[in-house]
N, C-alpha and C positions, 0 to 999 in steps of 0.2 A: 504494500500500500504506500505509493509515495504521501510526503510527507506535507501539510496540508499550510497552506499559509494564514500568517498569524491572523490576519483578518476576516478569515473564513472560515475559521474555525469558533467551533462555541467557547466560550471564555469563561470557567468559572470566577463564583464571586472571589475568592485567594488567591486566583490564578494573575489576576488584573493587575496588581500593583510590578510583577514578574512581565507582561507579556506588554504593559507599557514603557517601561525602561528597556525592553528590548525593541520596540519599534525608533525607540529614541535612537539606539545603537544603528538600526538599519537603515533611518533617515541621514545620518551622520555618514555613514559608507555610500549614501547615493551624492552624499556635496560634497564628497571628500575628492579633490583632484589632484594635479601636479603643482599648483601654486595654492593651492587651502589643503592645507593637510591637519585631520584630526584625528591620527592615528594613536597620540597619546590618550586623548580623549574619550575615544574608543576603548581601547585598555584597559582605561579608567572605570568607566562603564559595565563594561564585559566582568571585572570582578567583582563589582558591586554586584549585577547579577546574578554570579556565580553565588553570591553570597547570602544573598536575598534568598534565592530557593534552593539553597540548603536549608537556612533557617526557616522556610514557609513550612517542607516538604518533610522536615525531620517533628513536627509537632503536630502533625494531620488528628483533628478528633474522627472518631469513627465516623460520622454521618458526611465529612467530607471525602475520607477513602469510600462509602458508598454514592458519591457521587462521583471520583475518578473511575469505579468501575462501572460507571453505567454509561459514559463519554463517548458521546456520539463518534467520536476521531477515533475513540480505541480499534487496535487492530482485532480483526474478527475470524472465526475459524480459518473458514479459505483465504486469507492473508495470511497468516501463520502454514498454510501449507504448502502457497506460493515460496514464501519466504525458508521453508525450512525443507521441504521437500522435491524430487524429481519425479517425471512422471507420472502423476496424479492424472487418474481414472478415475471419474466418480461413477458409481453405482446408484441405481435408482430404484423405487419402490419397493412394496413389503409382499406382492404375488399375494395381496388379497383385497385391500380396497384400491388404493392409488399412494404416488409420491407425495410426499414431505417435504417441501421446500427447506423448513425450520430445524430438519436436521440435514444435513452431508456427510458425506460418508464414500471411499471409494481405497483403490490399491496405490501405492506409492511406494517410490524408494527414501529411504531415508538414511544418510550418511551408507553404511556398506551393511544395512537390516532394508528387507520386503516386508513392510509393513500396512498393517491397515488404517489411514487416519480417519477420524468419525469426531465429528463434534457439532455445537447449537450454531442457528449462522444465523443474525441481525440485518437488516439494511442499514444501507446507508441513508434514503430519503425516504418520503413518505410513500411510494408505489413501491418501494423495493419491500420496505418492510410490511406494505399492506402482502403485498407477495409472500415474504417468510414470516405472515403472522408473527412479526414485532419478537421473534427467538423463541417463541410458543408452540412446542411440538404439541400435536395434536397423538392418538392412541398409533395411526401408519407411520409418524415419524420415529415412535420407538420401535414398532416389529420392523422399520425397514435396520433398524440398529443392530437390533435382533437377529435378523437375518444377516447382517453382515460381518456379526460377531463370529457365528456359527462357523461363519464361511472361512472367517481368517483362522480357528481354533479346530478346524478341519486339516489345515495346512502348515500350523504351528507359526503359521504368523504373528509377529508381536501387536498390539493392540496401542493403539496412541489417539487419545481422548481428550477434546477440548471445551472445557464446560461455559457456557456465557448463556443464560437464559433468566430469566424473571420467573421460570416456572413454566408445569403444562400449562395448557390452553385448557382451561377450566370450563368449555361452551358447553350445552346440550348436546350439540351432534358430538363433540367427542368422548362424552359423559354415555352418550348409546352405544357408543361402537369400542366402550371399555377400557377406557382411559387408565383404570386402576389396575386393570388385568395386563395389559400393555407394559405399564412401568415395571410390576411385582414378576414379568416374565423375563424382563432383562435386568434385574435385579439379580434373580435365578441362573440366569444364562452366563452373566458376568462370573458370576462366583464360584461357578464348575467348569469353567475355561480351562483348559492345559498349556494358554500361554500364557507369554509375560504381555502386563496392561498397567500400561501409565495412565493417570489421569492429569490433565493441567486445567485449573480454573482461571481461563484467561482474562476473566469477567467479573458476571454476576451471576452466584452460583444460589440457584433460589429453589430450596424445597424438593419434592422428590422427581420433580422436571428436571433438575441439574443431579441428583444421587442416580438416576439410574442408567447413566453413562458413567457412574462413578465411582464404582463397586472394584478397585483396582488395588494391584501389588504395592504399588507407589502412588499417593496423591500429591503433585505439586501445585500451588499457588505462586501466582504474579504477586508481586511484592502490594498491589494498592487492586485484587481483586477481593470479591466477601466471598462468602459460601454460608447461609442462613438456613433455618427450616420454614422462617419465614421475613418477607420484609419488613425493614423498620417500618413502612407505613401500616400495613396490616397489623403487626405489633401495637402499635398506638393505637389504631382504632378498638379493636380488642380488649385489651387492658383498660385504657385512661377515655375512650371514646373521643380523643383531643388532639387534630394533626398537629398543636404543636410540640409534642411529647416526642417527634419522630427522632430528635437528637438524642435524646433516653434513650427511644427503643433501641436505637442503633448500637449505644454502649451496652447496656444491658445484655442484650442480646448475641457479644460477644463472635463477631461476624470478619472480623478481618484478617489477613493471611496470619500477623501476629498472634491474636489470639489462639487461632484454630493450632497453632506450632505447638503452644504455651499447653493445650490442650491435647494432643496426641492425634488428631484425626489431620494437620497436614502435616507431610515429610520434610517438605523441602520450602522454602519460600524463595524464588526467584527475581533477581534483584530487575527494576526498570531501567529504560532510560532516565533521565537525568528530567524530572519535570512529568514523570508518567509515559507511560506506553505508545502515548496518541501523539506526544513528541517528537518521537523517533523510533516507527516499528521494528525497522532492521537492528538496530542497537536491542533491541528488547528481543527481539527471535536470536542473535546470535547469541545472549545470552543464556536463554531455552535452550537451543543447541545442544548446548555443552550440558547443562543442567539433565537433557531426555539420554545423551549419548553416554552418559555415565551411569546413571539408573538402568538404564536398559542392557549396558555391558554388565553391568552386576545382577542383572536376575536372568539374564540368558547362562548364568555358571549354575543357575538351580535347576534340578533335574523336575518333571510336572509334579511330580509327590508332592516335593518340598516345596513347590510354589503355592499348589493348593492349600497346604498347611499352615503358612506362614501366612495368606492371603485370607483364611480362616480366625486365623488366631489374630491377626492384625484389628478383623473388626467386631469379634467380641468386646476388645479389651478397650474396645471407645465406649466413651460414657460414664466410666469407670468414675470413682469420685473418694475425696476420705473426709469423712467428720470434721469437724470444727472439734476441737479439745473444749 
């Protein structure tokens, strides 16, 4: 996904006081000639920046990391498979009602592994994502998951998963055609696999829309994605019945790559570019990279036994908790 320019991009409210002293930087580089030179001044500038968002970016309250991951700029499954993988095939439908847009799924190479990548995919505008129902699989976009699980764990393919959804698509027509039975089958299917399956929450990982592509050896998280069982807004309504509670529910509710570490359910957390994801998606994938190529060289040495077992034993032991003295 090239990289989006500053004035066309959405701007959060913390982001502003960062993405204005940098247009000062780029207006200064368009006057700067052979007889005005403001190369000091620039400099100058450039480390204040530098400075500015490290300190914005090292103090993030939860409800602001839940709005870096929801950022229209952020890069989105099939960017990440552009970006990280070769020969990408996508695969279509579930061979019982129709395609999924809101999931993708297909064969690739990846570094010197055949792998299968499968993850939620967003639009970019509003016909794209009327298109992929806004990252809302419907009950076909999990069997088409399903079916392309099987397919990889047929052939001992490794599995590589990218989570970014808000959740199923909670409608009637996907509530008739088993929405729950859908998720609770690749839940199942995930967890009797014989191969190795990474999951990365590149996003926003909401409820059991985002868990059941996520039932994996290794769960990684983007350093400013969440992973919730539900949103802070839903939270608030819930609880306090008070949208303006939603900065609680977001702490409360314990939702960001940080916590989730602190907590045992993610392995790894993945650092971004420099200002978030949507800044610079190749600096954020070449850091995945290395992140999936290490992970994945260490459970390709387990034989299926031991993957099963440890992929078993892995998510019993979430949830786990010990008294207050």
């Amino acid at each position: 996904m090239p990289s989006q320019q500053l004035s066309e991009r959405v701007i959060l409210d913390f982001e502003r006081p960062i993405v204005d002293l940098e247009k000062k930087i780029q207006e200064l580089r368009d006057l700067s000639t052979e007889s005005v030179d403001f190369s000091s001044e620039i400099r100058r500038l450039e480390q204040k920046a530098k400075k500015l968002r490290s300190e914005v970016f090292s103090d993030l309250a939860p409800q602001q990391k839940v709005q870096l991951s929801r950022h229209p700029g952020r890069p989105f499954t099939l960017d990440y498979i552009k970006l990280l993988a070769d020969d990408f095939v996508e695969l279509h439908g579930d061979r019982g009602f129709r395609d999924d847009p809101a999931i993708v799924g297909g064969l690739a190479k990846f570094d010197r592994w055949e792998v299968l990548v499968l993850g939620h995919q967003k639009g970019r505008n509003t016909k794209e994502n009327i298109h992929r129902n806004f990252g809302m699989p419907r009950p076909e976009g999990y069997r088409k998951a399903t079916r392309l699980m099987e397919l990889a764990g047929r052939f001992r393919r490794p599995i590589l998963t990218f989570i970014d959804t808000p959740g199923a698509y909670p409608g009637m027509g996907a509530e008739e055609r088993g929405q729950m039975e859908a998720i609770a089958k690749s839940l199942e299917v995930m967890a009797a696999l014989r191969t190795p399956i990474i999951s990365t929450v590149i996003g926003e990982g909401g409820s059991g829309g985002a868990l059941a592509i996520g039932v994996a050896d290794r769960i990684l998280m983007l350093e400013y994605a969440i992973y919730s069982v539900i949103s802070p807004e839903g939270c608030a309504s819930i609880l306090w019945r008070d949208p303006s509670r939603v900065p609680d529910a977001a702490s409360q509710l314990k939702l960001t790559a940080q916590d989730l570490r602190d907590l045992g359910v993610c392995d790894e957390i993945v650092a971004e570019a420099s200002g978030g994801a949507h800044r610079d998606a190749a600096v954020t994938a070449s850091k995945l990279r290395s992140a999936l190529k290490r992970n994945l060289g260490e459970l390709e040495e387990l034989g299926a036994d031991e993957l099963l077992e440890e992929r078993y034993r892995k998510f019993r032991q979430m949830g786990a908790y010990a008294a207050s003295p």
